[in-house]
Each structure stands twice: as structure tokens, then as C-alpha cells.
N, C-alpha and C positions, 0 to 999 in steps of 0.2 A: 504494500500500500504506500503510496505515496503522499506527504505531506497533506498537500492540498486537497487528496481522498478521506482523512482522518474527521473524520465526522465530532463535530464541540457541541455539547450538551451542557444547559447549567446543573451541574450537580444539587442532587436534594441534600444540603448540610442537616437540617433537621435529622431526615431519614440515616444518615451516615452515621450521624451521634446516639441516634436511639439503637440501630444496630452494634457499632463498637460496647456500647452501653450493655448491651446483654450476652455478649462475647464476653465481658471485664466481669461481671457475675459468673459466668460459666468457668473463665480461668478461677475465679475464687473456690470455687466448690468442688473443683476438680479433681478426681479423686484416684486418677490414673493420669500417666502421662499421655496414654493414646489419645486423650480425650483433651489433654491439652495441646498435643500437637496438631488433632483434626480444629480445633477451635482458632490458633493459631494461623494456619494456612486458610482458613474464612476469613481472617483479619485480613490478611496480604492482601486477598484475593479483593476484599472493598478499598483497603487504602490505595492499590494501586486504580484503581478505576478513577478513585477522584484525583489522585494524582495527575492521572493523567489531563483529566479535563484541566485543571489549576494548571499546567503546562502549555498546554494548549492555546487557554484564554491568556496565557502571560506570553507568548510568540506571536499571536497574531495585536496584542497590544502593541506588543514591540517596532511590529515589522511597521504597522501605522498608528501613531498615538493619536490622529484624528478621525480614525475611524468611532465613529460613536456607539457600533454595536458594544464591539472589544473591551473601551473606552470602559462601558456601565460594566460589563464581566470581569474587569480587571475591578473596580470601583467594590462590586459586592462582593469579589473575593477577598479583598484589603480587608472589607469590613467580616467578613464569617468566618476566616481561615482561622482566626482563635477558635472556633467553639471545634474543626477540626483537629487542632492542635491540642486544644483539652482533650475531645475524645482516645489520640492516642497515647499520649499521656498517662492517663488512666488506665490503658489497655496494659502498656506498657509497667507502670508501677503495680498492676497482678501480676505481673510477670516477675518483676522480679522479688516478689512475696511469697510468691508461687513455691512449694515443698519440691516441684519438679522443675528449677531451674535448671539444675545444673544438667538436665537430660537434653534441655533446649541450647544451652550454651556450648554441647559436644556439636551439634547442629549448625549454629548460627553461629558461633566463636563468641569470645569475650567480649571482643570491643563491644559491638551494639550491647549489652549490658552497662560496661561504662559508660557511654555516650546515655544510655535511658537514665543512666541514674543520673547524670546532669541536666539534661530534660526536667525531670519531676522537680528540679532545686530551683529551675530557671521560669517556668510557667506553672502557672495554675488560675482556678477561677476566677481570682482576686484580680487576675491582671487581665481579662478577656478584653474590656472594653478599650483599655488603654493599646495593649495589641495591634489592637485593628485602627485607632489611630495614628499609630505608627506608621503601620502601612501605607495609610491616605497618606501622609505628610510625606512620605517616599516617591508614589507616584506621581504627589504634585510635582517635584521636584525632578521629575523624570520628563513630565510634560515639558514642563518652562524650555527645559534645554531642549529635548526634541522639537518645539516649535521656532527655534531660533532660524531667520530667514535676515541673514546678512547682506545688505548691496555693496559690491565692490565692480568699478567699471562696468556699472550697468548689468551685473548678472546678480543671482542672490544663490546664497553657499549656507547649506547648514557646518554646524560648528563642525564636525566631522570632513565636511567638503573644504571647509578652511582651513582644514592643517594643510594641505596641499601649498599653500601659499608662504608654508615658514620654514620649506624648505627650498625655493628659489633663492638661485645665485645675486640676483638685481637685491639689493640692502633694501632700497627705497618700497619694492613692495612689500616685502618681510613686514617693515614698518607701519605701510598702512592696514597691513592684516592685523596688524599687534593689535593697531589702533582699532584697528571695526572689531575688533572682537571683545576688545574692554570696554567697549562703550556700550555693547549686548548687555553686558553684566553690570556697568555703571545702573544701566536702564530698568535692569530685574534685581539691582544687589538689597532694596528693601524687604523684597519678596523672600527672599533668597533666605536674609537674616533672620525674620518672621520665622519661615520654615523651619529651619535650622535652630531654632531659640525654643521654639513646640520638643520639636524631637527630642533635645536636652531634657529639657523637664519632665517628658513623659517617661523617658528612659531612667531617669533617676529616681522618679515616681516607681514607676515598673519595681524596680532593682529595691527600694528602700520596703515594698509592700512583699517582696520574696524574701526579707532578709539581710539582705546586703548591705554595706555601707554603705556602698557607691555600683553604678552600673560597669567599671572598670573589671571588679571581682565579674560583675553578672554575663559582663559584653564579652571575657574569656569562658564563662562555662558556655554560654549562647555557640560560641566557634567549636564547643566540645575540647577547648585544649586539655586532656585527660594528662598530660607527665611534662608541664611545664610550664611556669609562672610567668607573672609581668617579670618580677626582678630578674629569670633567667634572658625576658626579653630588654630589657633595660641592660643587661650585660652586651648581649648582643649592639645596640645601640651606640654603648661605647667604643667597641672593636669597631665602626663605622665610623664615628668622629675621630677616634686616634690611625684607623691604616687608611679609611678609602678617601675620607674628605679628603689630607692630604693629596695625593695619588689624584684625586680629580680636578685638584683645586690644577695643578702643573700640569694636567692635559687640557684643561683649560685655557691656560695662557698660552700654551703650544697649539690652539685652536684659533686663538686670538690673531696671534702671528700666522698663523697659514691664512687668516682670512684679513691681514693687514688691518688693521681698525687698530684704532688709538684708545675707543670704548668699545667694551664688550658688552652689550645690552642685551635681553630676552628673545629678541626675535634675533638674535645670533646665536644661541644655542643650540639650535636643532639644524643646521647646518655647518658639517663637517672639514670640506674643501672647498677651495674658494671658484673654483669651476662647476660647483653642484654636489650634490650627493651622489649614489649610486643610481643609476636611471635602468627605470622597468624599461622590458624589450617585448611586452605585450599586453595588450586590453584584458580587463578581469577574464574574459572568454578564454586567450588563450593563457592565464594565468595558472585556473581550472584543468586546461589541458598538461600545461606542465608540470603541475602539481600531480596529475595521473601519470605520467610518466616519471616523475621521483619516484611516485610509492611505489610503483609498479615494481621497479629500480632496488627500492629499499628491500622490499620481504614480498612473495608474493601474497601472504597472509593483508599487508598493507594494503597492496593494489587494491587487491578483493573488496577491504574497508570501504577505498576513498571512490571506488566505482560506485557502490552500495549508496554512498551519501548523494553521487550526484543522479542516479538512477532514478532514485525515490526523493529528489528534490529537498535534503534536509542541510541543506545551506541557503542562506540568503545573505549575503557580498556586498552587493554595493548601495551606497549612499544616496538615497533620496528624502525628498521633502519628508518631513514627518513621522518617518523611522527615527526611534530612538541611537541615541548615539552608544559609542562605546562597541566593544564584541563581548561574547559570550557562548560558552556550549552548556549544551541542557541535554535532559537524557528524559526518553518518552517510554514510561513506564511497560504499557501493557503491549506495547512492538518492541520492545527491547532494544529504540537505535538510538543516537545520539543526535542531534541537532546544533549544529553552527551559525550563531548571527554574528556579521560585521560589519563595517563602513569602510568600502575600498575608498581610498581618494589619490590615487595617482601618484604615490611614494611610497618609498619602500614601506613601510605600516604595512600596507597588503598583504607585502609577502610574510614579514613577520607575525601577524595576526592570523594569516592562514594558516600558518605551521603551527603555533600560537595552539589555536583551537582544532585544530587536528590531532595536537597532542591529548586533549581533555578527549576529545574526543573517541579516540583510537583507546586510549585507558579504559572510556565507560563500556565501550565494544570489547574487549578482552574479558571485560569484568559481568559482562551483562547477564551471563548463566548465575552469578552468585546470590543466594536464600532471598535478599531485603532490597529496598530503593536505598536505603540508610549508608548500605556499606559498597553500592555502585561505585560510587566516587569517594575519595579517602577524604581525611580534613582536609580543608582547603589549605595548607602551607604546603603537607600531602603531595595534596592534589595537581597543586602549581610545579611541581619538578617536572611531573610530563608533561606538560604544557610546553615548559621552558628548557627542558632538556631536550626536544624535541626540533626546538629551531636551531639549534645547534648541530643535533645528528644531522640534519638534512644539508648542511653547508656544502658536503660533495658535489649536490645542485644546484647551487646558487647562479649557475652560469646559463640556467635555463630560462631564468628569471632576470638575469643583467648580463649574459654575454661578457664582454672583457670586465663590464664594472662588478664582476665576483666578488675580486679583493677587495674593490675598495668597500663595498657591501660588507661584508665581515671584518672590515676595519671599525665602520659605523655602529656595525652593529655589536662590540665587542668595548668601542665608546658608549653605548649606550647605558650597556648592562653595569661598567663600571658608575657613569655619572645618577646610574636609578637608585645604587645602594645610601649616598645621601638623603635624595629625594623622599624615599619610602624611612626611613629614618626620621626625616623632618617630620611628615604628615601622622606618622605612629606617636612620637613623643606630643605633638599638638591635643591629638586625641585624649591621651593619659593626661593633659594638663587641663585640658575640655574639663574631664566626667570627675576630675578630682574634684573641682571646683562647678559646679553648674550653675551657679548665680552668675557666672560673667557674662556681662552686655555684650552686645557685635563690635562697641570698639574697644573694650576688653580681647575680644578674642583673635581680632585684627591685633592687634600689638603681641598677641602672643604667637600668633603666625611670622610676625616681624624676627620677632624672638630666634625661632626657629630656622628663617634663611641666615638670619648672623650668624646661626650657631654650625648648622648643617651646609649651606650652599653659601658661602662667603663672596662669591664671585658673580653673584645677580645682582645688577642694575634692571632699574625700569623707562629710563630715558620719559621719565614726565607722564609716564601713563596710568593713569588716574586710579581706578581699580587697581589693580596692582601696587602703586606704591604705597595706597590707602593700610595693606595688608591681606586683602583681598583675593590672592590666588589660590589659594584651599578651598572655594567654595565652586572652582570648577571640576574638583576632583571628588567625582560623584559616589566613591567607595566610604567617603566622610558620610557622606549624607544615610545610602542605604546599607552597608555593609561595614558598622563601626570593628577597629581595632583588624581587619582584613589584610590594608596595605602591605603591611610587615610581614605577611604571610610571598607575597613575591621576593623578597629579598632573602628569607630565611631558604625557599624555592632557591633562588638563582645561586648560592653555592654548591648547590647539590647537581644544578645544572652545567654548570662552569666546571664540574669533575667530572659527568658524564663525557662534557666537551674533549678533557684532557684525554678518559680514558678511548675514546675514541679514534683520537690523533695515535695511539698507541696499539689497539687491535678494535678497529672498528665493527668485526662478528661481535669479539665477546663484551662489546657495550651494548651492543643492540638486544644479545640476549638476556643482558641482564635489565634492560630498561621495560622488555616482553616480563621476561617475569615482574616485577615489579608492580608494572600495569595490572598485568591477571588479579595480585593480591589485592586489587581494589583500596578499599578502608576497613581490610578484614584484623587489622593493625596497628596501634596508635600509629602518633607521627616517628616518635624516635625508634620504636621497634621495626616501622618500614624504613626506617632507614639502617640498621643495622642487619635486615634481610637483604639489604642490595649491598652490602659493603660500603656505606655511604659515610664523611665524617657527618660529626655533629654538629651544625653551627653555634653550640653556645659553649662549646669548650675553649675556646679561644685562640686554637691555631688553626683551624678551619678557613676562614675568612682571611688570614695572616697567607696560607697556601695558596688559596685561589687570588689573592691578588697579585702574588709573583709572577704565576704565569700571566694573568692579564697582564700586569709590567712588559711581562720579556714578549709577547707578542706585539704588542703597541710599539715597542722598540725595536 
């Protein structure tokens, strides 16, 4: 079946919760395990049904936030998905009450036990209304920027279509892109603050009515981190301000210099050399097609995947009006396939974003035989290694995609990865200094953003542009808004991907098979025991990151 064949129904919430509802009684009384395993597999069997519609109505939202069907399905999910979330909740804590756990835990593994029993600490009835709150105030926030329709020389660019312009050689239009696109957010930043000041307080509310000090403790059991704290990520943090800001701040000014500028300002950062960055050598169409030719390339097990995806149309690429911004891959429960959305705009982002979510992708399709929706996909920091170990394996093709400008592509894109370890650094620590403190105003929390580029990115100017120099740049990076405490989950990812890289360059089989196995374990796993099943180090030990940035050094050089 093909995407656009997948029939969307609104699910009956009521109906859903009165059945889990008498499933959570039946595990209570249960008095054989047969009986809880048959009761068990009735549960899957309804969560994934609504699962699947909740996906469904969140893809076809995506793909147009102006469509008004979508629009109200997205709207009364926001608002019901708590009383979903109660129901399995519930289900879930008779399970693990249940005299026959541990007959289900030979079954299902550990993890999802740990993960439920964060669950039960994180939600309950208390918080239902505030939940679905949340929600609204996400997708408002999703709207705003999806609707963004920028004029520049008489054409109009969503924000997604506007990076295309801050990687041009010409300074001058760099510049006036800077400028139309802070003045988007000049125009929406009271909105923006609004939003953003709701979700604080609801989340702290949330967090203070579960127990919690603060939504800091609650926003880490929410991501399920089961075997590692802020202060082991605050360690982390530091190994970032003492090896990479360095390390970025000096390839920075050796960026400076290649691009002759006297100031180094914003709309210079995202361009590399001063003849351009690495230039595509084909339209999304035949992007698609090269991209089938890697996988093909890589394993025939891959080819098989990425034929799969485009056969049954579960990509959707490029950038138009009204599509939300940003990419993502999602996994559709009761067809067991994965789903790809992104915004091509004519720079390299394409091709990394393809590979990107090919990798999430390709992981949830390995993993897709396994018991639960829960343990398809691992934690998201997890989860993020094949993602992003991913665009690295595939560098042997790079030249399918840029022809001679290979190298310079894995030049940029290996600039990239080192200048993001700052960045996600910055936006992690804003967050923890957010949710300690939630009474700060918008220009409280603008100065604490200020805060932040002194401390982490020492090398931004804003050449007079308004939003931005206000303190203002965090409120376009949309994982603040719906996915608190996330960001740092890519960087803690990109070491583990940055060694795949190495081991690669070294015996490119036995990376690949160890990156297959890996995938397969899904999130059957925490974070740090998938990472000691792949041989992987640990990013919070503190030579980890000290490793991987030599070699980034000695390649750069």
C-alpha cells in the first residue's frame, strides 16, 4: 500500500480508553500468565491502530499546515492524546504490578519496563488537561513558521527555501537573506514569546503536580534517559567548551581568511569557500535516483529499503508553500514502514538530510519485526547515531551527488559537524537555565541566550540585525519549543558517528556490519548498553570527544 492509499480515520479516544480500561483490570486479576500474555497482545493490537491514525493525521499536517481538514485532526489530537496517554499508562503500570512480569520481560526485554516505569513518574491524570495544552502551544508554533512567505526579488521563499540563499558566494545577498528572514521573526517574535512563556509555565506546572522540583528532573525522564543525568550531561558540556569551542573558534578564522572579510558576521557562517560551497549535480528527481544507486551500492539488503520507500511513496522532499519546515522520519505502525519528510532547497542540506533520515529510517526497517512501537526506535540520542553515522558511511558516494565537488562536500560537511558541537551545547545549557528558573520574562531569557553565544560560539556577530542581536536566535530552533532538553541528544549522537566514520576509513565491511547490527537492536537497550553492544566509546567519560576531535583536526588539516 502506498502512502496516499493508507486510509485516516479519527480514532474513537473514548472507545480506546474504555477498552485499555478493561484490559488494565484483566492484567490485575490475572491469574496465569497465558492470560496475560493473550490480554497483552489485545493491547498492541488497539494501540497500534490508533497509533497509527495519530501518525497519519501528524504527516498529512505536516506535509500542509493549511490544509484545514489535517489542520482540526492535528488540533483534536493535541487536545485527546493525554487521555491516550493515561490509558496506556495504566495498562502499562498493571504490568509492571503484574506477579507475571518477569514472564513478559523474557518477551519484551527490560528496557520497555524501565522506560514504563518513567512513564507512570512522568504522567498521570493530574496532568491531562495541561498535556494537551502543551500540545496546542507546539503546533501553534509549528504553524507561525510553516506559514512564513518571505519576498526577496520578487519571489516568496518559505524559511526552509531561504537557506538556499546563505549559502551563495555574492556576500550582498547572504545579507539580504539574513535581513528578510529576521524581520519574519522581528514581525512574529511577540507571538513567538507568548508561546514560549505558556509552555514554560505549563511544563513547570506539569513537572511541580508529578513531583518534581523542576520540569529539568521531569523533561529527562519524559526522553526516558534511564543511566544518565543532567550533571553526566553538564560534564559533557564542559568537554565542549574546553576541546571543541576552541578547535572551532581557529577554523573559524581560517574561514574568515578563505573568505577575505575583515568581519565575520552570520550570514558568513554557513558558507565555507569563497567560490561556493559544494554544488548538487542534480534536481531532487535525480537526487532520488542517486540515492538508489548508493544503497543499491551499499548492501543489497539497503537497495531493497530505499526502492521500498520510493515505490510506496513514503518520502516527501521538497519545499513548498505551507509544508512545515525542518525533516523528520516517523514509522507507521500497523504497515511496519518508515516515513521520510524534508525541505530540499538546493544545497547541500539535501543530500545530508536524505542520508540524515535514511538512516532513522533504515534502523526503524531492521527493527520493524520487534514485540512494541516503544522499542522500534531507540532513545532519541540512540537513535541519532544512525541517523548520523549514516551520512558518513555513505561519503564513498558523495561524487554522485557533487561530481569533482566530493571533497570539498566532506570538507563542509566534517566543518559542520565540528562547528554543531558548540551550537547544541549552547541551546542545551539555555534550556537547563530556562526550566531552573521559569519566572524569566522574554528579555530575561534573550540575555540568557546572549549569555550563551559568549560562552559557546564566541565568534558571532550580527552586523545590526535586529532579532538577533536582541538575543533572539533560539526561538528559531524549533526542538526548544517542541522537543525540550533533545538538542544534546545530536551531539552526544555525533561522537559515536564520527567513530563509525573512522572505523570505516579502516575496514568499511566490518563498520557497516556492525552499524546493521546495531540498527536491528532497535531500543531493545538503554543508551549506554547500545553503545557498549556496538563497541562504541562513551561520550561522558571524557576522552571520547578529546578522540574524535583529533581526527577531525588531522582531516581538516
Amino acid at each position: 500500500m502506498k502512502l496516499t492509499e493508507m486510509q485516516y480515520q479519527r480514532p474513537d479516544i473514548k472507545g480506546f480508553h474504555s477498552s485499555v480500561n478493561e484490559l488494565t483490570q484483566t492484567i490485575k486479576t490475572a491469574d496465569s500468565y497465558a492470560v496475560v500474555k493473550k490480554t497483552a497482545e489485545e493491547f498492541i493490537k488497539l494501540k497500534n491502530g490508533i497509533s497509527r491514525a495519530s501518525t497519519l493525521a501528524h504527516i498529512r499536517f505536516s506535509q500542509n499546515t493549511k490544509d484545514p481538514f489535517y489542520s482540526e485532526e492535528q488540533n483534536f489530537l493535541d487536545a485527546n492524546s493525554p487521555l491516550i496517554e493515561e490509558a496506556v499508562t495504566d495498562f502499562f503500570s498493571a504490568v509492571l504490578e503484574s506477579p507475571f512480569r518477569k514472564d513478559l520481560e523474557k518477551e519484551w526485554g527490560e528496557q520497555i519496563f524501565r522506560m514504563a516505569d518513567l512513564q507512570r513518574k512522568v504522567f498521570s491524570s493530574k496532568i491531562i488537561e495541561l498535556s494537551g495544552q502543551e500540545n496546542e502551544l507546539s503546533t501553534r508554533y509549528t504553524k507561525i513558521l510553516g506559514s512564513a512567505q518571505i519576498e526577496l526579488d520578487g519571489q516568496k521563499y518559505t524559511l526552509s527555501q531561504l537557506r538556499s540563499w546563505t549559502t551563495r558566494p555574492e556576500r550582498l545577498d547572504r545579507k539580504r537573506a539574513a535581513g528578510a528572514r529576521d524581520s519574519f521573526f522581528v514581525e512574529n517574535a511577540r507571538e513567538l514569546d507568548e508561546i514560549y512563556d505558556e509552555l514554560v509555565k505549563k511544563r513547570h506546572e506539569m513537572a511541580q503536580k508529578q513531583g518534581y522540583a523542576n520540569f529539568v528532573e521531569m523533561g529527562y525522564d519524559r526522553m526516558t534517559r534511564t543511566d544518565y543525568s543532567p550533571s553526566d550531561v553538564e560534564k559533557f558540556r564542559k568537554q565542549i567548551l574546553e576541546l571543541a569551542v576552541p578547535l572551532a573558534h581557529r577554523e573559524r578564522k581560517k574561514q574568515q581568511e578563505r573568505l577575505a572579510i575583515s568581519e565575520f558576521y552570520i550570514y558568513d557562517e554557513s558558507i565555507y569557500f569563497p567560490d561556493g560551497n559544494a554544488k548538487l549535480h542534480a534536481d531532487p528527481t535525480g537526487l532520488v535516483e542517486a540515492a538508489q544507486t548508493m544503497y543499491s551500492e551499499l548492501s543489497e539488503e539497503a537497495g531493497t529499503f530505499f526502492r521500498m520507500l520510493r515505490e510506496r511513496e513514503l518520502m516527501d522532499l521538497e519545499s513548498r508553500d505551507g509544508k512545515a519546515g525542518g525533516g523528520y522520519c516517523t514509522f507507521i505502525t500497523e504497515e511496519k514502514v518508515p516515513f521520510i519528510f524534508s525541505n530540499f532547497n538546493g544545497t547541500t542540506d539535501d543530500v545530508e538530510v536524505l542520508t540524515h533520515e535514511a538512516g532513522h529510517a533504515f534502523q526503524s526497517y531492521l527493527a520493524r519485526e520487534l514485540p512494541l512501537e516503544e522499542i522500534v526506535f531507540p532513545t532519541m540520542e540512540a537513535a541519532e547515531i544512525h541517523s548520523m553515522s549514516m551520512e558518513y558511511i555513505t561519503y564513498p558516494w558523495m561524487h554522485l551527488f557533487f561530481g569533482e565537488d566530493a571533497q570539498k562536500f566532506k570538507q563542509g560537511h566534517v566543518l559542520s559537524a565540528l562547528y554543531f558541537f558548540p551550537y547544541a551545547a549552547a541551546v542545551d545549557e539555555f534550556q537547563h537555565r530556562i526550566y531552573y528558573d521559569p519566572k524569566m520574562s522574554p528579555e530575561q531569557r534573550r540575555s540568557v541566550w546572549k549569555q550563551m553565544e559568549q560562552k559557546y560560539l564566541p565568534w558571532r556577530q550580527y552586523d545590526g540585525l535586529p532579532f538577533y542581536e536582541s538575543g533572539g536566535l533560539w526561538q528559531t530552533q524549533s526542538h526548544i519549543y517542541r522537543s525540550p532538553f533533545y538538542y544534546i541528544d545530536y551531539a552526544l549522537a555525533q561522537v559515536s558517528a564520527l567513530e563509525f566514520w573512522q572505523r570505516s576509513q579502516i575496514n568499511k565491511e566490518n563498520a557497516w556490519n556492525d552499524y546493521v547490527a546495531l540498527s536491528r537492536r532497535g531500543g531493545s537497550l538503554s543508551y549506554q548498553k547500545l553503545l557498549a553492544s556496538a563497541g562504541l566509546s562513551n561520550p561522558f567519560d571524557g576522552k571520547s570527544l578529546e578522540n574524535i576531535l583529533w581526527a577531525v583536526d588531522e582531516f581538516l588539516s
